[in-house]
N, C-alpha and C positions, 0 to 999 in steps of 0.2 A: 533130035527133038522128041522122037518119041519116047528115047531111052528115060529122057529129063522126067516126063509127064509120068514113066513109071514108076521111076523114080518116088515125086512127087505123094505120086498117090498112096503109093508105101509108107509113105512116111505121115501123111495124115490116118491112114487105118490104123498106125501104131499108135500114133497122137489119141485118138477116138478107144483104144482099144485100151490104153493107159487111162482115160479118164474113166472110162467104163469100170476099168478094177479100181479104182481108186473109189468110185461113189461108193462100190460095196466095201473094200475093206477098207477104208476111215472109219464108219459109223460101227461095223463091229470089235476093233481098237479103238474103241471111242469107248463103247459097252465093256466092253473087260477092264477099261484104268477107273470108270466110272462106278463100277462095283467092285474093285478093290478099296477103290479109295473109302465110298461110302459107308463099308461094313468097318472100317481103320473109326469115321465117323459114328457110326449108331454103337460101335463098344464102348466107345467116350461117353457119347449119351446114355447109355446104360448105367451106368457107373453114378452117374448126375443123378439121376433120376431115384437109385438106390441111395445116393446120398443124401437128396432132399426131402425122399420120403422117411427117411428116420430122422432128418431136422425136426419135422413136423409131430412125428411122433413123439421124438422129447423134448422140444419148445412149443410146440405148439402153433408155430406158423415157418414157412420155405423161407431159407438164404437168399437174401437180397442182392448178395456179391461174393466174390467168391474167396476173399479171404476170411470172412468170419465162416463160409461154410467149414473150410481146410481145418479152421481154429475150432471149429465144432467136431469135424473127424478126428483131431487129435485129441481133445482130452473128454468128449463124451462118453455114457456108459447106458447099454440098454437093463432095465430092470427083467429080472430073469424071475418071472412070478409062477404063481400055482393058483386055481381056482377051485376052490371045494365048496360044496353045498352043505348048510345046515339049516336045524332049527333048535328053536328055542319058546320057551313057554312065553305067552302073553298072561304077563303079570296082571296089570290093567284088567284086562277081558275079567281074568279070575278073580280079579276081586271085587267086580261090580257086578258078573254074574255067578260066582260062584262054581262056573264050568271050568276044567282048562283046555285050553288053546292054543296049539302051536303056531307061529310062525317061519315059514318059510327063509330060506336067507343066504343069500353067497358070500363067501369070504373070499378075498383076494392075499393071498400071501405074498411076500416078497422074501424071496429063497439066494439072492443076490446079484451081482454086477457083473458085463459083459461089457469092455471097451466095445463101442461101434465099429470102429477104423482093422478089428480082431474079427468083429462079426461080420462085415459086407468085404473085407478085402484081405481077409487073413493076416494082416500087418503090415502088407506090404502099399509102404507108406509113399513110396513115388508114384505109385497107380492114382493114387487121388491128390497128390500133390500137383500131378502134370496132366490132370482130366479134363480142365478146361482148356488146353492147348489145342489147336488145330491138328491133328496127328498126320498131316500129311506133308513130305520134303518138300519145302520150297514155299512152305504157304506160313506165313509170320501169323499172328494174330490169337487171340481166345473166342471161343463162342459167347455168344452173346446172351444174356442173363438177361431178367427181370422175376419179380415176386412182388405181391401186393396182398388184395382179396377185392372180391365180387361181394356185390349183395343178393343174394339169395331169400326171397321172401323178407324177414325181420333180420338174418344173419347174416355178418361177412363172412364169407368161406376164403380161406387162402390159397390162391395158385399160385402159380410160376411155368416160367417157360426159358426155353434154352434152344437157340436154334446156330445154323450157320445158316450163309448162301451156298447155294450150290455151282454159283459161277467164280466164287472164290475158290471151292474146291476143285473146280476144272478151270484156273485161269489158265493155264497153259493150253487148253483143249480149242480144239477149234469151232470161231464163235457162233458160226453157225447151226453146229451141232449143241450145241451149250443155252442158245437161244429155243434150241427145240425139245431141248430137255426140261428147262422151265415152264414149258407150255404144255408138259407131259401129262396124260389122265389116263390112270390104269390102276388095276389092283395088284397088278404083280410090280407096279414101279413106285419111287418115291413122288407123289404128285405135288406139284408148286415150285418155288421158287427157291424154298426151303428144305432143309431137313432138321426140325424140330420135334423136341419132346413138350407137353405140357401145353399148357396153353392160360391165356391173360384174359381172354371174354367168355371163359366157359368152366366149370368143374371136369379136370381132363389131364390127368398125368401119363398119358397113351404117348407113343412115339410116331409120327406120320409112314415110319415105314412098312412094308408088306413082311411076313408075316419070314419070305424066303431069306431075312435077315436075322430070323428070330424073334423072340417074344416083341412083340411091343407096346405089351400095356403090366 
């Protein structure tokens, strides 16, 4: 009997001693697929965000979906200018007072074309073909789009925003850890629910990530 209870008891220390390693290492294999996966994410987003911002710059307002962005990368061109200052006589002035008068003046030259898709991606045209994919195995889907404008005093200013969930990008992960990740507030972590660039209620082309992923504005 006694042998049994030694038995026993062994076998629950193991039991206790197995759950004990396991609280620590899930959540640290939790942390390393979580930060693989999400730098696979914020390079996508980078990408997005270098593509919307030169939307904006030569139309004039962000891609609203993502094949006119594509059709924007493929056959847009950035103007490749020069800005020189001059002057010139105020005619006007000199001839109502006799004095003369220069005027101030910047010329903006245009010196020529730059495909876009040449400028932010070297040409390599599957990069921004497949940017709004989910880059991670096992995960279907595209990040989620929008573009509009705010009003800002008398003006509409145009944003956009581009997020995933981040429990799509840990559906495999275990939900408990994945529920505690959404509820996350740190400056060295991704905070929310989200991992997002831009933003639809505010003037903000920033990316929500920390800083230990690289640039994110």
């Amino acid at each position: 009997m006694r042998f049994v209870i030694q038995i026993l008891l062994w076998l629950v220390i193991i039991f206790l001693a197995y759950l004990t390693f396991n609280a620590v290492y899930e959540p640290i294999q939790f942390n390393k697929i979580k930060e693989k996966r999400y730098a696979k994410v914020i390079s996508n987003l980078k990408d997005i965000r270098s593509s919307q911002l030169a939307h904006k710059e030569v139309a004039g307002e962000f891609a609203g979906d993502w094949d006119n962005l594509v059709k924007f990368l493929d056959t847009a061109e950035f103007a490749i200018t020069q800005r020189r200052d001059t002057t010139f006589l105020d005619e006007e002035y000199k001839k109502t007072y006799g004095v003369d008068q220069y005027i101030e003046s910047v010329v903006i030259d245009t010196l020529g074309f730059v495909p876009v898709k040449d400028s932010l991606f070297k040409g390599d045209e599957k990069r921004y073909r497949d940017m709004m994919n989910i880059p991670i195995e096992g995960v279907d889907g595209q990040f989620d789009l929008e573009a509009g404008t705010i009003q800002k005093g008398e003006s509409q200013i145009p944003v956009f925003e581009v997020k995933v969930a981040k429990a799509k990008i840990l559906n495999d992960q275990d939900r408990t850890l994945v529920l505690q990740e959404n509820e996350i507030q740190s400056v060295d972590d991704v905070n929310g629910r989200y991992i997002s660039v831009g933003s639809m209620s505010e003037v903000n082309t920033s990316g929500n990530w920390p800083k230990v992923y690289g640039d994110n504005e």
